[in-house]
C-alpha positions as CSV (number, residue, x, y, z in Angstrom):
1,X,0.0,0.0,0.0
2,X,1.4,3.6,-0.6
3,X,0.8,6.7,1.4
4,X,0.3,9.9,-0.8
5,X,0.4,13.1,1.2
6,X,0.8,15.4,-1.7
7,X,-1.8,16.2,-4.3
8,X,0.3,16.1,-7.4
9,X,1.3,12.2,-6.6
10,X,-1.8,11.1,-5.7
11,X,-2.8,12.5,-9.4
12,X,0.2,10.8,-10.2
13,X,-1.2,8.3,-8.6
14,X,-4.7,7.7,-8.8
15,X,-4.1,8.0,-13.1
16,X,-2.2,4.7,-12.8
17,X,-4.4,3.0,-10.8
18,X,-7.5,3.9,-12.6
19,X,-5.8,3.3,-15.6
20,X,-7.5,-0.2,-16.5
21,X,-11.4,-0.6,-17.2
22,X,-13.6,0.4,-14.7
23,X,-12.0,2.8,-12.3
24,X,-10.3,3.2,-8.9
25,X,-12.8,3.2,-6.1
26,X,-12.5,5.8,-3.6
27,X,-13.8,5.2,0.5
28,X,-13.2,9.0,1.8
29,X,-13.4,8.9,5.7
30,X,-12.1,11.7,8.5
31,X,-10.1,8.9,9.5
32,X,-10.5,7.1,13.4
33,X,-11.5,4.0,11.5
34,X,-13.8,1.5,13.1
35,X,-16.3,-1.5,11.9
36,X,-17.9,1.1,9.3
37,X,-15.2,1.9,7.7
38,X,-13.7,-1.6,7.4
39,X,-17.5,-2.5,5.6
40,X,-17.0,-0.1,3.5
41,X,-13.6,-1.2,2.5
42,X,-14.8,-4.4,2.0
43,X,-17.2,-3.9,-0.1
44,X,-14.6,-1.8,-2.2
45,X,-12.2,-4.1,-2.3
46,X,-15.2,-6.5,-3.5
47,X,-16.0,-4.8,-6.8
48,X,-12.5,-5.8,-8.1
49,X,-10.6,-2.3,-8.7
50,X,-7.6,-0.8,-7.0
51,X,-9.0,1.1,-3.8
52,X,-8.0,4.3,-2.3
53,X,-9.1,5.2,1.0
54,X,-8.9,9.2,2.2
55,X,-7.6,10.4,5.5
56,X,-8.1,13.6,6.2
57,X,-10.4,15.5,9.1
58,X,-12.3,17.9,7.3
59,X,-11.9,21.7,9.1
60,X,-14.7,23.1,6.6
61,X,-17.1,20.3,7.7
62,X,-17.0,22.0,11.3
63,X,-19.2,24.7,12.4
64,X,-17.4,27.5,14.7
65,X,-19.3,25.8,18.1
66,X,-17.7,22.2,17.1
67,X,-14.3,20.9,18.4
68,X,-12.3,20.3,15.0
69,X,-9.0,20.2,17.0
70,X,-10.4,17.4,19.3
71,X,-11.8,15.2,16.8
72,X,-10.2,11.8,17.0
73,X,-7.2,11.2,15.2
74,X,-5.1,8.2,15.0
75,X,-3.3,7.8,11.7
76,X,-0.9,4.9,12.4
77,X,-3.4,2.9,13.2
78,X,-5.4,3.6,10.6
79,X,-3.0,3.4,8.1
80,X,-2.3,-0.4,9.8
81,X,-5.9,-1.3,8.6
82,X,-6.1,0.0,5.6
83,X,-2.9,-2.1,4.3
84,X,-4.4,-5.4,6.2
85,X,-7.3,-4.8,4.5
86,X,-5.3,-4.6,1.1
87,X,-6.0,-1.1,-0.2
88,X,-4.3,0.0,-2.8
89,X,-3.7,3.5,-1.7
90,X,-4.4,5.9,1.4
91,X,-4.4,9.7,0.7
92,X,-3.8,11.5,4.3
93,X,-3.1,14.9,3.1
94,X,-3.0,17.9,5.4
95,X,-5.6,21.2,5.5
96,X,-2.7,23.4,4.4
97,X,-2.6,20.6,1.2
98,X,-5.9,20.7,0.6
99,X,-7.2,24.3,1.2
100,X,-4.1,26.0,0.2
101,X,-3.3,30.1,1.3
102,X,-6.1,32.1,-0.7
103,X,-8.5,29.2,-1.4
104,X,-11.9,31.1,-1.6
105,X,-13.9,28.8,-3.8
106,X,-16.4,26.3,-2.3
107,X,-19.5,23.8,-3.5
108,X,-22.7,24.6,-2.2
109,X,-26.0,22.6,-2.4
110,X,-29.1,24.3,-2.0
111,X,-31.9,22.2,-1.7
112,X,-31.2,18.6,0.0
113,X,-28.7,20.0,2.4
114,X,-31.0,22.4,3.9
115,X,-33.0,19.9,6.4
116,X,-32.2,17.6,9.0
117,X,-28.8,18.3,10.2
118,X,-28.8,21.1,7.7
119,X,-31.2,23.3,10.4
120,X,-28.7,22.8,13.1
121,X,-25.2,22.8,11.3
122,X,-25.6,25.2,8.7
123,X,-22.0,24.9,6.9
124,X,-21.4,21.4,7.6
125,X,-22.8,20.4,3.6
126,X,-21.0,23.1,2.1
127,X,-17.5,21.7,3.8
128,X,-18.5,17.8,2.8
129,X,-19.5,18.7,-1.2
130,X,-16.3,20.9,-1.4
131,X,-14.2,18.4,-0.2
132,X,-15.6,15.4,-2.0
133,X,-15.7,17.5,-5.3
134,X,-12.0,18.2,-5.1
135,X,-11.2,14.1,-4.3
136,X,-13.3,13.6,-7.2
137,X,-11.0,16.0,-9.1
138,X,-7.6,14.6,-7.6
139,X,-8.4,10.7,-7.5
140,X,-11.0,10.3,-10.1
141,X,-13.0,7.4,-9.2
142,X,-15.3,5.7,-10.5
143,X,-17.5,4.2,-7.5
144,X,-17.4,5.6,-4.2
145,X,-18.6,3.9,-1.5
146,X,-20.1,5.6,1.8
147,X,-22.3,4.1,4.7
148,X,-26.3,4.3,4.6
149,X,-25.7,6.2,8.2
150,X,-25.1,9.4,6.4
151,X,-28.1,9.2,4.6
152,X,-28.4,13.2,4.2
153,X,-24.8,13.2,3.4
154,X,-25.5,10.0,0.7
155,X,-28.5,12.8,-0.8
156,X,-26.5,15.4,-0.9
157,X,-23.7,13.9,-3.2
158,X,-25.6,12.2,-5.1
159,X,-27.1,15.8,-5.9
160,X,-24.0,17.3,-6.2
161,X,-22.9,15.1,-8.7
162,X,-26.1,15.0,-11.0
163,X,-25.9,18.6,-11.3
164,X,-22.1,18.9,-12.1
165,X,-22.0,15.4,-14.5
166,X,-19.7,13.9,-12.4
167,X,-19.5,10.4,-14.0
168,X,-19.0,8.8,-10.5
169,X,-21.4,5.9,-9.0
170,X,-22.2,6.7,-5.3
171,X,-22.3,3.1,-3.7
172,X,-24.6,3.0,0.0
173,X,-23.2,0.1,2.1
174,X,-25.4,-0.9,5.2
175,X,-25.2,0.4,8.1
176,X,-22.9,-1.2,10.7
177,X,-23.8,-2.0,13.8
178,X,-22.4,-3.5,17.3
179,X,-24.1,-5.9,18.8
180,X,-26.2,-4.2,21.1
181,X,-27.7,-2.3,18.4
182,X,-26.4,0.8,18.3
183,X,-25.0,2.0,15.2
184,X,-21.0,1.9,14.4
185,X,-19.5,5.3,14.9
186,X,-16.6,7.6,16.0
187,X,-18.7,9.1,19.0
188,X,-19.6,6.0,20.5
189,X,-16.2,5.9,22.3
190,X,-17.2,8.7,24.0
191,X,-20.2,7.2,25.7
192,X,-19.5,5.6,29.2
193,X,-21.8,2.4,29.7
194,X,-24.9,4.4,31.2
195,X,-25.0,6.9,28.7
196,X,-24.7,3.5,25.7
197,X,-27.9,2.1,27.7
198,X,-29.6,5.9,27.3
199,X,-28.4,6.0,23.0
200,X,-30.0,2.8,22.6
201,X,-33.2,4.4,22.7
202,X,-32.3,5.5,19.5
203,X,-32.0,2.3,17.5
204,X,-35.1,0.9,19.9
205,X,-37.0,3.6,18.7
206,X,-36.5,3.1,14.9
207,X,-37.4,-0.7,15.7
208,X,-40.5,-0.2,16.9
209,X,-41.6,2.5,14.2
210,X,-40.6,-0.1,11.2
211,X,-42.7,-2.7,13.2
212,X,-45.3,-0.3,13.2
213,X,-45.1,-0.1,9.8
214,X,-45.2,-3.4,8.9
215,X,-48.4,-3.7,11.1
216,X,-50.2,-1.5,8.3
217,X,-49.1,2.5,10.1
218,X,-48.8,4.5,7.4
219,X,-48.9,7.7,9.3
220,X,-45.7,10.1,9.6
221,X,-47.1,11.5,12.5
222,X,-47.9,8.8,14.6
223,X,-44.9,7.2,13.7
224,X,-42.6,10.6,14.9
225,X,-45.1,10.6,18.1
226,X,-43.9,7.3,18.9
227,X,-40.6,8.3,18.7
228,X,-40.5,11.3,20.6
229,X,-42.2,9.1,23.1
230,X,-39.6,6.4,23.5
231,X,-36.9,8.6,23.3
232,X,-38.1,11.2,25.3
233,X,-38.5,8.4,28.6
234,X,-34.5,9.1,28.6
235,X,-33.9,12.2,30.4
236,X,-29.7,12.2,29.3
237,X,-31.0,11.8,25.4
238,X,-32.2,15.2,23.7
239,X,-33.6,15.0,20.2
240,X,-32.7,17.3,17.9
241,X,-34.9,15.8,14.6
242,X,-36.7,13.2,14.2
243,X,-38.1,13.7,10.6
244,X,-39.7,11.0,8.1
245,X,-38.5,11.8,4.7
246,X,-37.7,11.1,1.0
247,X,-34.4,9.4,0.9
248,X,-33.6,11.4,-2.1
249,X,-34.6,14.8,-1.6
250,X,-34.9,14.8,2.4
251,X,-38.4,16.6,2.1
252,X,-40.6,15.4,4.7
253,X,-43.2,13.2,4.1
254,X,-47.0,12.8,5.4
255,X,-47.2,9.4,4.7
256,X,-45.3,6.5,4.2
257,X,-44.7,4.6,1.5
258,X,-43.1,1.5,2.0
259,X,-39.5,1.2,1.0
260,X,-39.4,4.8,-0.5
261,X,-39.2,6.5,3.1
262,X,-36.9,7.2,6.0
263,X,-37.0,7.8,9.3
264,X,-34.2,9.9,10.4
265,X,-33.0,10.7,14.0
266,X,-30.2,12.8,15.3
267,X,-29.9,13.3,19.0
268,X,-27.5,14.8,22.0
269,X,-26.8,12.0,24.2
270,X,-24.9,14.3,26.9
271,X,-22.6,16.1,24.5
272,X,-22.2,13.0,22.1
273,X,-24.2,14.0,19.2
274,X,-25.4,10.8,17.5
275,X,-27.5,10.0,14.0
276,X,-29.3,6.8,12.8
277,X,-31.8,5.9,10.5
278,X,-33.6,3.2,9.0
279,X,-36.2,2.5,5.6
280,X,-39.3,2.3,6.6
């Protein structure tokens, strides 16, 4: 496996491997790697082209309240699984690298971007489209693969791509999850055992609302009642959304219709701040 650090060799790079039919596939993550990550790898690695996995904690994906300079880092680990796991290539470049002195030009979606975590981080799209626009530019892939957990951030790409014919296939794998239930992330390290028992609520809560479903509910708002309710029996869990929607266009929905809608939830569990969601 190489490390490229630099963005003229990972051109260099990336025009090698993508040289053959077919295409590199890219797996862009903020790095910490966990279960997630290693699924989405996998499933990389399983459509049969040279893989590159990104590295790189995204400053313009932080709003001004959110603690960029403590978000987890551990690159030599990372960089461990990434070559166990047989990628071809991880791109860890720096902010300095990537947002050069002067850069001033940025991607901005307008429409799916706007709900959901939209309301409440406000320039978090613009730093996620800007930065997977650019690996687009610098790798060019032609798959890649992110985790049906970022659902909005799934939506959004896919967008951004349709409307700048980017020739690039956006692949969802499943979400990952431990075996209590709650869904593989980051933040979950920063949950003691208690406040694990109060996130679970969460994940119990989009259980019983697909049950629901499949009991003949079609109602958005009985189904969000229910939610609230559940959740809300946890006094250390504070919901910021929980919205049914379109999975393409996040627009909220008054009705379901099976298969074609999503229940979203994000949530403060203390000052962990978690999402899940799950077709309905």
């Amino acid at each position: 496996m190489e490390t490229i650090e630099s963005v003229a060799n990972m051109r260099a790079l990336a025009s090698r491997l993508g040289s053959g039919k077919g295409g590199s596939s890219l797996v862009p993550t903020m790095g910490a790697l966990h279960a997630g990550h290693e699924a989405l790898i996998g499933a990389a690695k399983a459509a049969g082209r040279p893989v590159v996995v990104s590295i790189f904690v995204n400053p313009l994906s932080f709003g001004s309240n959110e603690n960029y300079a403590g978000y987890p880092r551990s690159l030599e680990a990372d960089l461990a699984l990434c070559a166990r796991l047989g990628v071809s290539a991880a791109f860890t470049p720096s902010p300095e690298e990537i947002y050069p002195r002067g850069f001033s030009t940025y991607v901005t979606e307008e429409a799916v971007s706007k709900p959901l975590c939209g309301v409440s981080r406000p320039t978090h799209f613009r730093g996620v489209t800007t930065l997977v626009a650019k690996l687009i530019n610098i790798i060019g892939p032609s798959r890649i693969f992110v985790g049906q957990r970022d659902v909005q951030h799934v939506a959004v790409l896919r967008k951004m791509a349709a409307d700048l014919n980017y020739s690039v296939e956006f692949v969802v794998v499943p979400t990952v999850r431990d075996m209590d239930g709650l869904v593989a992330t980051v933040r979950n390290r920063d949950l003691t055992p208690a406040l694990r028992q109060e996130a679970l609520s969460i994940c119990r809560a989009l259980k019983v609302a697909k049950e629901m479903v499949d009991s003949g509910v079609r109602s958005t708002d009985r189904l969000v009642a229910e939610v609230t309710h559940i959740i809300g029996r946890h006094n250390r869990v504070r919901i910021i959304y929980a919205s049914i929607v379109d999975p393409a266009t996040m627009e909220a929905m008054r009705e379901v219709v099976p298969g074609r809608t999503l229940l979203c939830i994000a949530a403060w569990v203390d000052e962990v701040r978690l999402t899940d969601n799950a077709m309905l």
